[in-house]
N, C-alpha and C positions, 0 to 999 in steps of 0.2 A: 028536216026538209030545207028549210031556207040555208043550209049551208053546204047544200048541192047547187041550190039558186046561183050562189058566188062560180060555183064553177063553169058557167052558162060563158062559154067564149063571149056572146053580144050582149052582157048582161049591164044597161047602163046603168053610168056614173051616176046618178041619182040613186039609184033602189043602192048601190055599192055603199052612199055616204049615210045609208039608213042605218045599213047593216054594220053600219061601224059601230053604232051604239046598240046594239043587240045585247042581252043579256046571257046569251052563251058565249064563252071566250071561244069557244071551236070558230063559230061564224067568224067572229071578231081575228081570229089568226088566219082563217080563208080570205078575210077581205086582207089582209096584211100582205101577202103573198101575192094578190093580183099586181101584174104590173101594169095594168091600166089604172087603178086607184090615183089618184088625184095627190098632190101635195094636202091640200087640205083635210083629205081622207087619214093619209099616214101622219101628220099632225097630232090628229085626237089619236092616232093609234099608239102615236110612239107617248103618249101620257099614262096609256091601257094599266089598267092595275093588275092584269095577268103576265108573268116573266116572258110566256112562250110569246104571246101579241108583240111586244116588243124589242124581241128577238126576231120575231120574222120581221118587222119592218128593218130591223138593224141591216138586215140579209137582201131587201128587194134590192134587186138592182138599179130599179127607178125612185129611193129613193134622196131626195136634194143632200147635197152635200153640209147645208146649215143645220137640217135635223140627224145626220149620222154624227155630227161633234158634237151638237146634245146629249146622244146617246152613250158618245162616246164615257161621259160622268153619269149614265147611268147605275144606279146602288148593284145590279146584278152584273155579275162577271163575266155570265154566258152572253148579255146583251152586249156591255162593253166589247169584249170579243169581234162579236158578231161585224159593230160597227167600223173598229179599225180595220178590221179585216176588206171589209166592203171599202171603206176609203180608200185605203191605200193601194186597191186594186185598180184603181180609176186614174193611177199616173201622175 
């Protein structure tokens, strides 16, 4: 249920920064993918111990440019990826 919650277009940032620390990575990759999530939100995300979590924040488009070159030394390939990908799309 709560990772239907995430999909609530008016779902605020509060219950969002909860749900970061969820103990299902589903929830945790839902709130990744929100582009309303907060820097601080995709912060704890892009640390997440599940590859997919980390991979979706590599991929928001709102996320900062200082946590995609983090990511970019990410140990997973697929996240690496993800993040050059997203940078370099931004110009």
């Amino acid at each position: 249920m709560r990772e239907w919650v995430v999909h609530n277009k008016t779902v605020p940032v509060e219950i969002l920064e909860a749900l970061a620390s969820d103990a299902d990575p589903a929830v945790r990759f839902r709130v990744a993918m929100k582009r309303k999530a907060p820097p601080r939100v995709l912060e704890v995300l892009a640390e997440d111990p599940d590859e997919s979590v980390r991979e979706r924040v590599s991929s928001n488009k709102k996320t900062p440019n200082y946590l995609l070159e983090k990511l970019i030394a990410d140990p997973s390939e697929v996240v690496r990826e993800a993040a050059r990908k997203n940078l370099s799309g931004r110009g």
